[in-house]
Backbone as a ProteinNet text record, in pm:
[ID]
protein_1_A
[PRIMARY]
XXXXXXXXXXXXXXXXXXXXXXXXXXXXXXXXXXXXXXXXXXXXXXXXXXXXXXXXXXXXXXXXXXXXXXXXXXXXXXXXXXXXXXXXXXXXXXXXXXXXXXXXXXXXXXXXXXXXXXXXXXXXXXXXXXXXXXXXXXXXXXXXXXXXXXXXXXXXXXXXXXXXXXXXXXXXXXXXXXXXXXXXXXXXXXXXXXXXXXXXXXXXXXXXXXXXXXXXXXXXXXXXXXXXXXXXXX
[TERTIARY]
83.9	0	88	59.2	115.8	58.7	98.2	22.9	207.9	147.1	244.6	386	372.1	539.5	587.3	498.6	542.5	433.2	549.6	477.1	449.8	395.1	334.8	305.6	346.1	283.2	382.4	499.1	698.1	664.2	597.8	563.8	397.4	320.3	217.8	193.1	235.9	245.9	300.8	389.6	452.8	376.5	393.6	298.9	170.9	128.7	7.1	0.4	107.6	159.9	238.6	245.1	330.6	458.3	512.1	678.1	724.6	816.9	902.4	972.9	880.8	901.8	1080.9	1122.7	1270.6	1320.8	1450	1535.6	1531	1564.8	1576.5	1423.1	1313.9	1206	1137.3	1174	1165	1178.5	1321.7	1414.6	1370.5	1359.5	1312.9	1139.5	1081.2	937.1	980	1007.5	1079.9	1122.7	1164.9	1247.7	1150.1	1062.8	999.3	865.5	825.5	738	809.1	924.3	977.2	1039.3	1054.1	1028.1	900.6	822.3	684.8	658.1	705.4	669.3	742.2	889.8	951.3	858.9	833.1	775.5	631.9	549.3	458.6	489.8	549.2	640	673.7	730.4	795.4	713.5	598.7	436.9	458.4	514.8	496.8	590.8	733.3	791	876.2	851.4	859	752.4	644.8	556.5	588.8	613.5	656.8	731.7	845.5	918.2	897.3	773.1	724.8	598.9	530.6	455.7	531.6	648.2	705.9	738.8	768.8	826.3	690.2	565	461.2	397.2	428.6	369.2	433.3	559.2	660.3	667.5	666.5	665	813	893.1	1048.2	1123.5	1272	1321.6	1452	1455.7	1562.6	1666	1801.2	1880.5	1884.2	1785.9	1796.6	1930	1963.2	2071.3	2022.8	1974.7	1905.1	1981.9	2089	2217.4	2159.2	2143.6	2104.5	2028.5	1897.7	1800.4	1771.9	1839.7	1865.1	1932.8	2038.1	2086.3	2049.3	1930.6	1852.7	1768.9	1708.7	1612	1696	1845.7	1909.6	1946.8	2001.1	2026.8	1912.3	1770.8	1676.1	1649.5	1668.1	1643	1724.4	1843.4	1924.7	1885.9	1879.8	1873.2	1736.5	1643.2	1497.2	1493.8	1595.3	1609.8	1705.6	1802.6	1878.1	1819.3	1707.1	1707.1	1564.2	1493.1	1415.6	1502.8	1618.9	1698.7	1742	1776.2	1849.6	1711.5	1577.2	1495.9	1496.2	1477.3	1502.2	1326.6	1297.9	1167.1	1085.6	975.1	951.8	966.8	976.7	971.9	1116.6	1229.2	1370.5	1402.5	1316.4	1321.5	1231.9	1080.9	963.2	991.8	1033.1	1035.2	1078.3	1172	1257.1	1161.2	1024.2	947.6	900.1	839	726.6	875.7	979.2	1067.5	1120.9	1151.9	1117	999.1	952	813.6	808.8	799.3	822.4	917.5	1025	1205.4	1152.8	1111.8	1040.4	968.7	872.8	792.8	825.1	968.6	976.2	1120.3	1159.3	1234.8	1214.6	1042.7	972.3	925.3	926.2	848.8	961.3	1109.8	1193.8	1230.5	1235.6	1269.6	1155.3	1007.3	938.7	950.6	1005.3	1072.2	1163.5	1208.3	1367.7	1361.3	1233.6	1240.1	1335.3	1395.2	1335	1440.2	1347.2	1478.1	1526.9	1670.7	1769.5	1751	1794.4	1834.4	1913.8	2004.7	2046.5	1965.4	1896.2	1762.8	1677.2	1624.6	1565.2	1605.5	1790.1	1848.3	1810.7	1856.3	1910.4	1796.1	1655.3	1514.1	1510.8	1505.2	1452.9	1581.5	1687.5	1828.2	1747.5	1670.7	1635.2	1499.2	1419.2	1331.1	1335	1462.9	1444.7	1581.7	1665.4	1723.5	1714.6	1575.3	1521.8	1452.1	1358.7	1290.8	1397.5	1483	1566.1	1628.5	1651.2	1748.2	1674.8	1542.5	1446	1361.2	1374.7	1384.2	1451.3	1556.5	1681.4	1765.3	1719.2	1774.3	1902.8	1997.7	2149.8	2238.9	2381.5	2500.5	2483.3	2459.3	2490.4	2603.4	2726.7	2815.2	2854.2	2705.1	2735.8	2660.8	2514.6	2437	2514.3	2587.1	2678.6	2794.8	2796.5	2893	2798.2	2699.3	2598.4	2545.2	2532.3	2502.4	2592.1	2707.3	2844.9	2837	2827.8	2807.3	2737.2	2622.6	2477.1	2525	2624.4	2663.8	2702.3	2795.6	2899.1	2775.1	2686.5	2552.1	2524.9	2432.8	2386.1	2474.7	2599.4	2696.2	2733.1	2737.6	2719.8	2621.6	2502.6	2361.4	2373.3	2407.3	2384.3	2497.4	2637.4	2732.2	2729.1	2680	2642.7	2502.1	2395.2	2320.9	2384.3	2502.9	2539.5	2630.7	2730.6	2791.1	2751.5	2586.6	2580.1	2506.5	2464.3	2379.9	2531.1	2616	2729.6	2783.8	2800	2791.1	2752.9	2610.3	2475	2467.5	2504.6	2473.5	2362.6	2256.9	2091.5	2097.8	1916.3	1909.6	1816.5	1810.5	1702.2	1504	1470.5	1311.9	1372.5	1463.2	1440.9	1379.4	1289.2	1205.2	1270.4	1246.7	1292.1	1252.6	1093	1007.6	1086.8	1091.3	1142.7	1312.1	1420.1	1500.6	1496.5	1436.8	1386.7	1340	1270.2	1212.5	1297.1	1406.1	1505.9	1582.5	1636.4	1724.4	1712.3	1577.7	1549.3	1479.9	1432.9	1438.8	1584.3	1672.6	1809.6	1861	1830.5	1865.5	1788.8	1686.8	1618.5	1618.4	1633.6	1692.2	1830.8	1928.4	2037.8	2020.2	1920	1859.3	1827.2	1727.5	1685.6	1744.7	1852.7	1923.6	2030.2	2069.6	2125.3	2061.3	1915.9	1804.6	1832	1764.5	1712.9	1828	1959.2	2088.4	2106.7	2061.7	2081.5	2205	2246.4	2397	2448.6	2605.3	2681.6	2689.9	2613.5	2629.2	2516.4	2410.7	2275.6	2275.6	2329.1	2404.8	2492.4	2563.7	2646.8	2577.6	2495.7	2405.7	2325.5	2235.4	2194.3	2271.5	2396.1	2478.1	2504	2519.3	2562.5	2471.9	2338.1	2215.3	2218.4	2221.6	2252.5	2348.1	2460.3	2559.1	2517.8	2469.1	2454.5	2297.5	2222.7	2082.4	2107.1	2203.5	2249.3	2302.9	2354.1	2459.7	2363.6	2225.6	2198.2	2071.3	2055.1	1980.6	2053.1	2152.7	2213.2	2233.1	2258.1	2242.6	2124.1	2011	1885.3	1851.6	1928.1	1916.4	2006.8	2121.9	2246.5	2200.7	2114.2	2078.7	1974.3	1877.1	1724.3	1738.6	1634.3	1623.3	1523.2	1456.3	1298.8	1236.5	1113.7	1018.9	1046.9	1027.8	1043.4	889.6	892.2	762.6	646.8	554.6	529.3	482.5	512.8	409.1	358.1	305.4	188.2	88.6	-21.7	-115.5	-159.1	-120.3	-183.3	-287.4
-119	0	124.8	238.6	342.8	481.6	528.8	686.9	812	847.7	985.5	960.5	837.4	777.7	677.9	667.2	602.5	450.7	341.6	235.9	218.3	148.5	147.7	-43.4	-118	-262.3	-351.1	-267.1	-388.1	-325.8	-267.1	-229.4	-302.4	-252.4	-345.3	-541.4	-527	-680.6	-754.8	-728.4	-835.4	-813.3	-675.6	-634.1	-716.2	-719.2	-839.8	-934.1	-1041.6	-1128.1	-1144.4	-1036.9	-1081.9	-1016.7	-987.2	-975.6	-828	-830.2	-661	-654.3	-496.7	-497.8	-507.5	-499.4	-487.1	-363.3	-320.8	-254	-129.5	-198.6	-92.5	-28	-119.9	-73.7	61.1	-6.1	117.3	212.5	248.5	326.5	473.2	365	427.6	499.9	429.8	494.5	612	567.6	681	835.7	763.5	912.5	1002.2	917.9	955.4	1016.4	1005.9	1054.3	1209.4	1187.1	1319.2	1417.6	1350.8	1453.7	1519.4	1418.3	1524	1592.9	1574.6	1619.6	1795.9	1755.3	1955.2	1987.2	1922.6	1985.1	2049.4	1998.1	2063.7	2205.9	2149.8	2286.1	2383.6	2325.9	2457	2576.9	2535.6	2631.8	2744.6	2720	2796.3	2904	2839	2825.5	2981.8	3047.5	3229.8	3283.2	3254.3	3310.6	3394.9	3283.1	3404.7	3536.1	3488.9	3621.7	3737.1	3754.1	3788.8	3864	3800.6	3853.8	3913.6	3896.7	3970.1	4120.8	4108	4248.5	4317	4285.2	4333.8	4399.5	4274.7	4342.6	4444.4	4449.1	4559.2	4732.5	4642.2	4758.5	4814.1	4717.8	4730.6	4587.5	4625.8	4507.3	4592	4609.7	4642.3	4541.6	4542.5	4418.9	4294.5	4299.4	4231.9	4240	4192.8	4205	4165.4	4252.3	4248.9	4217.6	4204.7	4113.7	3940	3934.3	3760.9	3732.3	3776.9	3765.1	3714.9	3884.3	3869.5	3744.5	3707.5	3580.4	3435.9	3426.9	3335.7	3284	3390.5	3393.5	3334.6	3391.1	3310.1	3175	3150.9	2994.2	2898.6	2947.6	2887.3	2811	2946.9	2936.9	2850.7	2863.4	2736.2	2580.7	2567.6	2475.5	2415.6	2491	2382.5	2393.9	2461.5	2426.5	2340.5	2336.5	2187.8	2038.7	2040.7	1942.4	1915.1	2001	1978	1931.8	1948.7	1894.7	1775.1	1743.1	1621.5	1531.1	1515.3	1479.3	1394.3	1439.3	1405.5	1390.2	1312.2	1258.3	1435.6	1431.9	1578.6	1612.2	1473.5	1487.3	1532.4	1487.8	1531.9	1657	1766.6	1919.2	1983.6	1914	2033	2111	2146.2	2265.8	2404.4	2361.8	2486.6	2544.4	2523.7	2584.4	2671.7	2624	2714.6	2813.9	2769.5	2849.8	2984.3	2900.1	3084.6	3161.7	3100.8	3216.8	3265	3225.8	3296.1	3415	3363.4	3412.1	3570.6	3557.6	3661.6	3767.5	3719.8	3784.8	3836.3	3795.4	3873.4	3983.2	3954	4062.5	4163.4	4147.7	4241	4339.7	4287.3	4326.9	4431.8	4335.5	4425.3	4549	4530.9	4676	4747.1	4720.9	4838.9	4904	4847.9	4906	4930.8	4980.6	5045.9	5104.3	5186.4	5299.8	5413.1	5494.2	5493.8	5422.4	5307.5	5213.9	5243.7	5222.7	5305.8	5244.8	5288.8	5261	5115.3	5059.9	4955.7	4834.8	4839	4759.3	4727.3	4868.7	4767.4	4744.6	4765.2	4707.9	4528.6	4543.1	4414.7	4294.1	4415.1	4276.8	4258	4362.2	4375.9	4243.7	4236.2	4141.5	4020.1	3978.8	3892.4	3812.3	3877.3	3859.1	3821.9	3893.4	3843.7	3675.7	3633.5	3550.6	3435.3	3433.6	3324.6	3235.1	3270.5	3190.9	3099.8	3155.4	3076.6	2969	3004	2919.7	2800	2799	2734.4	2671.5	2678	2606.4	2490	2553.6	2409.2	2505.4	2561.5	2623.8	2707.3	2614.4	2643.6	2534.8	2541	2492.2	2361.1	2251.2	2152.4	2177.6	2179.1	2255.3	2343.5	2478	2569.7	2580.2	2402.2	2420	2380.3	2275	2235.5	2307.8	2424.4	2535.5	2640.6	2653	2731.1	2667.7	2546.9	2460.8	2436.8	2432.8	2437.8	2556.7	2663.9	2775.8	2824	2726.9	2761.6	2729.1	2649.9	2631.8	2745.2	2752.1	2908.2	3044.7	3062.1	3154.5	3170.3	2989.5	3008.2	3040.5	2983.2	3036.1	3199.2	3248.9	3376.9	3469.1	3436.1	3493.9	3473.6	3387.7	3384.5	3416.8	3469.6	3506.7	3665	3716.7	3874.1	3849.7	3790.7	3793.1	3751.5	3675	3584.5	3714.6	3800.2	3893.4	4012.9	4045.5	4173.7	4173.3	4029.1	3961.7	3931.8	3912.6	3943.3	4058.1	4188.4	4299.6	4372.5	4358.4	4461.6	4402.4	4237.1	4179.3	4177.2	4153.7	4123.2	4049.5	3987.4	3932.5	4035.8	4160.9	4230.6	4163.8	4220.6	4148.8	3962.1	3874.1	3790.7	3675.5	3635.2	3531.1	3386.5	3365.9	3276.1	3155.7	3128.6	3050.8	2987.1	3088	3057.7	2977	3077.5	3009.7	2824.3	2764.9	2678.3	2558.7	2608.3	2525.7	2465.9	2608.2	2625.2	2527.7	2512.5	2449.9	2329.3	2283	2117.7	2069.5	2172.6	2116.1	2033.7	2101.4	2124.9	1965.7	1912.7	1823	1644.4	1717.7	1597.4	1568.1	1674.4	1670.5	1587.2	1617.8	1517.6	1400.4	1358.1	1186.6	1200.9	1212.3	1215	1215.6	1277.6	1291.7	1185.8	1122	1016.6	898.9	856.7	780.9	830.8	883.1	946.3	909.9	875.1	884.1	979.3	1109.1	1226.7	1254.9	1330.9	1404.9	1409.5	1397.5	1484.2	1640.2	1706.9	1812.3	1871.5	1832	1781.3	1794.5	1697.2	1650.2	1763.2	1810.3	1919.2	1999	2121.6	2182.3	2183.4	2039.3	2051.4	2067.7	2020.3	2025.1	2178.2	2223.5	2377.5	2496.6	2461.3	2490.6	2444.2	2285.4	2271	2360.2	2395.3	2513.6	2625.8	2669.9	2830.5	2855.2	2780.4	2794.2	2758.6	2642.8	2676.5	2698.2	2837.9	2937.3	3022.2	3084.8	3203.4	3122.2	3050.5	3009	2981.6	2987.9	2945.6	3151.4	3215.2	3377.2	3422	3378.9	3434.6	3363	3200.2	3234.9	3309	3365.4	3400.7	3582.2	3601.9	3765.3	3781.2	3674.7	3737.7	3796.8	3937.2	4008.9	4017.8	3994.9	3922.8	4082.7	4111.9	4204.8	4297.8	4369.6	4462.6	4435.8	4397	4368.6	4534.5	4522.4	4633.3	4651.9	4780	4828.4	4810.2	4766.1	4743.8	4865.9	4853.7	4968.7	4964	5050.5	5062.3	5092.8
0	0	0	-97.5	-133.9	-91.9	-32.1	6.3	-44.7	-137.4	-154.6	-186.8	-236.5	-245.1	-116.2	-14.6	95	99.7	104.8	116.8	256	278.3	411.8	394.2	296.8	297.3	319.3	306.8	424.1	541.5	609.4	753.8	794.2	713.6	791.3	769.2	662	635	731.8	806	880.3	1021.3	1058.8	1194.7	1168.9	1107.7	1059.7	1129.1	1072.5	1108	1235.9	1305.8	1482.1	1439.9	1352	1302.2	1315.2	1325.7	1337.9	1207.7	1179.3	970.1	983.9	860.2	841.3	900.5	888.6	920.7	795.7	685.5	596.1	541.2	588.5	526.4	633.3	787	873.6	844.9	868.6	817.9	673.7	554.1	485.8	517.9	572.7	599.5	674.7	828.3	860.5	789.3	717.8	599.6	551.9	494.7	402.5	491.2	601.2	693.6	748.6	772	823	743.4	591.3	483.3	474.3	467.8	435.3	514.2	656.3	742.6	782.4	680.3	689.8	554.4	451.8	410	411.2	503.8	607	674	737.9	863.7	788.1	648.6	581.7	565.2	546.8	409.8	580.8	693.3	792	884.1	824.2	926.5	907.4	851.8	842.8	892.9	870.5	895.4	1079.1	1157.2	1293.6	1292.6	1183.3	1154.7	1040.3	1014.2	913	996.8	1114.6	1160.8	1284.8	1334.4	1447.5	1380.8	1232.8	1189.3	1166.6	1125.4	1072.7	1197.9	1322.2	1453.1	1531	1515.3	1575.8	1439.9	1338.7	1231.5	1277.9	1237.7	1288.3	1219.2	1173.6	1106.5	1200.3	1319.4	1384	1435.2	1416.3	1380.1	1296.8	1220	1059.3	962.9	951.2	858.3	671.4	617.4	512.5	442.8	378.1	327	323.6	455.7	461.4	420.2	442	362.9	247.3	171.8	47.6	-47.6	79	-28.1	17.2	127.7	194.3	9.4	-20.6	-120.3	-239.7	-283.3	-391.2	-384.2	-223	-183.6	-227.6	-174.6	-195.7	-307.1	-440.7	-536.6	-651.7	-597.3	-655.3	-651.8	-497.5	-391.6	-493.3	-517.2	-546.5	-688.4	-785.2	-891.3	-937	-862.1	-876.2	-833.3	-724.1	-693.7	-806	-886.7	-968.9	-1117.9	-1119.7	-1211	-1175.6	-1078.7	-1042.4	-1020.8	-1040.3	-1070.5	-879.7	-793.3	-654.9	-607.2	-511.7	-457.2	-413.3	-420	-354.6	-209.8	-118.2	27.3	35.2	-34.9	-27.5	8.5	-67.6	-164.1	-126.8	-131.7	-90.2	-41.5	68.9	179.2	93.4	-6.1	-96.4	-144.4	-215.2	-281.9	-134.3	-103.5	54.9	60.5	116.5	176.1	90.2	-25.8	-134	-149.7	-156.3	-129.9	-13.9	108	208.3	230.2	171.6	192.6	97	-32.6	-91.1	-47.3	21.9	89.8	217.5	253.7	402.3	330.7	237.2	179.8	108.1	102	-17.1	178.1	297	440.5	472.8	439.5	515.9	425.7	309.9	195.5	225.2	280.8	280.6	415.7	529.3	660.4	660.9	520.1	513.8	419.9	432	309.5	389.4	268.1	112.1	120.1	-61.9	-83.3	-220.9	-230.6	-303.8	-474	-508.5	-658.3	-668.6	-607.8	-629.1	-583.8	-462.7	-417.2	-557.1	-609	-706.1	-846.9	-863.3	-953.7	-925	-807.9	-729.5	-777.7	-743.1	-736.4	-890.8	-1002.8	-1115.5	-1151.6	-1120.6	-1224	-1165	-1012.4	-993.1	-1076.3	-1050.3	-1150.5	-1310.6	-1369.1	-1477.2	-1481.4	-1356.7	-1347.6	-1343.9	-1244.6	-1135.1	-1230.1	-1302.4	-1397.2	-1485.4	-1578.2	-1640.1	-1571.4	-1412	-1345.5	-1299.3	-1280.1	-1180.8	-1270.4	-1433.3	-1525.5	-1596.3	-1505.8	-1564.6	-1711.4	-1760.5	-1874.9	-1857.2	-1821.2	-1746	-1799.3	-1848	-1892.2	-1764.2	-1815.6	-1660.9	-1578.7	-1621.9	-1578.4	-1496.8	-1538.6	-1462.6	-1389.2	-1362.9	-1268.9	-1161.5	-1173.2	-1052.9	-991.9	-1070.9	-1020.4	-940.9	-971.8	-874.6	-735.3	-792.7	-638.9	-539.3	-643.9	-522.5	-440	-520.3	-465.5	-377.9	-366.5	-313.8	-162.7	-149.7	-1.4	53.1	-23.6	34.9	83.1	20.3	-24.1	119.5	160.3	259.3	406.4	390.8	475.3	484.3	354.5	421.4	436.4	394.7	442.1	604.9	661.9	809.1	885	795.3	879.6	946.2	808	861.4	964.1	973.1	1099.7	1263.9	1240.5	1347.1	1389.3	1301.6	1298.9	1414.2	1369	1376.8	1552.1	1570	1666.5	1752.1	1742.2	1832.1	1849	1781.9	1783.5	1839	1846.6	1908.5	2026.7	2035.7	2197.2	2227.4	2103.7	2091.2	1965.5	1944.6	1800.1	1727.3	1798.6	1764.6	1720	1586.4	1572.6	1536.7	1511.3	1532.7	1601.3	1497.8	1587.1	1640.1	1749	1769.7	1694.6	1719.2	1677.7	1527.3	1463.2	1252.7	1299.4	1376.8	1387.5	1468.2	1567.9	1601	1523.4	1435.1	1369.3	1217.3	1184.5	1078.7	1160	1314.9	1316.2	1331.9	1399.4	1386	1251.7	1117.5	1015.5	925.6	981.3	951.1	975.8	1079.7	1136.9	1120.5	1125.4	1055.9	928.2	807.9	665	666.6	728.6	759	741.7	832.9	860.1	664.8	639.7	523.9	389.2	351.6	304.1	278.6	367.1	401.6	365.6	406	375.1	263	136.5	3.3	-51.1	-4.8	-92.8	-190.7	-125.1	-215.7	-260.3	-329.9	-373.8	-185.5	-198.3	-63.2	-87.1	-161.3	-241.8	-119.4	-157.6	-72	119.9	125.1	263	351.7	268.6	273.9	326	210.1	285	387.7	442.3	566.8	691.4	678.9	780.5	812.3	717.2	697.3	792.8	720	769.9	920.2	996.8	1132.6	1169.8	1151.4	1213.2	1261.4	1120.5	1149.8	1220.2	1182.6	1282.1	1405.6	1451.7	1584.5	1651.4	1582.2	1571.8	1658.7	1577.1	1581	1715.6	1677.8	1819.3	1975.4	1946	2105	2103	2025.9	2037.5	2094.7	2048.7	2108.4	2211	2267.3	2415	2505.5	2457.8	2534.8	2576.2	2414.5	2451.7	2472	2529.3	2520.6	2642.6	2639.4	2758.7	2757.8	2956.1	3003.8	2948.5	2947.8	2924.1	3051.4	3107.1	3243.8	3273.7	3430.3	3458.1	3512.1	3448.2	3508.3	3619.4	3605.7	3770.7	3819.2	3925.7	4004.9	4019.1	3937	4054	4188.5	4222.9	4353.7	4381
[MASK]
++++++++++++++++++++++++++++++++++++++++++++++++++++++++++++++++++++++++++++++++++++++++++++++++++++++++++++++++++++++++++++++++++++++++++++++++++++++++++++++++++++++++++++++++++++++++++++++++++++++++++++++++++++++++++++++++++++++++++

């Protein structure tokens, strides 16, 4: 029995029967449950930090740099693995996560007006980039030179946040919630990845992603500061 790519009939067949399914069939279910399962989490997992800036009407200690190349990592990331013709539980999350990643960089340029002339050099070169790339309509060559790249990307999208969050000696509007969930997606993709026998290309990146998310998460517990309680009326 098949649901979504996941068999489910080397696991119940034997439970049937009194028996403990196999090892590798576990295993793989396993995988394939906690893929679908970031790719669930994903359709969400900005959304806190997207509504912390909307609710503060503040992108104070953002490092809009990261962001910015959060959204290109992405965009590599789910057009390579749509080339490399990879399971969707592998990858899903990349689609939700660019759109999101989009939409909180379209939040923070409008809390940082006025925005300059190179901002929307920057979006307009994107727009007309992204499509060709997320097409596949790229030198193979020079897709695997972008994906290589795509590591380095996400490494330094989060070095200037980790940077500026040691700096200031706050995480400013960072949500915790998005980082949290970035960093135990991070981690369970590992497992998966491994299962999926994806590229080490693949592999690579989640690890990468485990670092620096719990990088910036052991920051927002080191700088969170409690609320000041108020006053008592008397």
């Amino acid at each position: 029995m098949k649901i979504l790519g996941i068999d489910f009939g080397c696991v119940l067949e034997p439970l049937s029967n009194a028996q403990f399914p196999e090892k590798d069939c576990l295993l793989s279910l396993i995988s394939k449950i906690l893929g679908y399962s970031i790719v669930a989490a994903s359709t969400i997992v900005k959304v806190p930090q997207i509504s912390k800036i909307l609710r503060h009407k503040s992108v104070r200690g953002l490092s809009v740099l990261a962001f910015e190349l959060e959204v290109i990592g992405y965009t590599i990331a789910l057009a390579y693995c749509l080339h490399k013709g990879l399971p969707f539980s592998a990858f899903g999350e990349y689609a939700f996560l660019l759109i999101q990643a989009i939409i909180l960089v379209a939040i923070i340029y409008y809390y940082s007006r006025p925005v300059g002339t190179i901002t929307w050099i920057k979006a307009l070169l994107y727009c007309a980039v992204a499509p060709t790339v997320l097409a596949g309509q790229v030198n193979p060559v020079l897709f695997e030179a972008l994906y290589a790249s795509q590591h380095a990307i996400f490494l330094c999208a989060r070095i200037p946040q980790i940077w500026a969050n040691f700096s200031n000696k706050s995480t400013g509007q960072l949500s915790a919630v998005t980082f949290f969930m970035n960093f135990a997606g991070s981690i369970v993709r590992v497992f998966t990845s491994i299962q999926e026998k994806a590229p080490v290309t693949v592999l690579l990146g989640s690890l990468i992603g485990m670092m620096t998310n719990g990088t910036i998460m052991t920051q927002i517990a080191l700088y969170h500061k409690p609320s000041a309680k108020k006053e008592k009326v008397r």
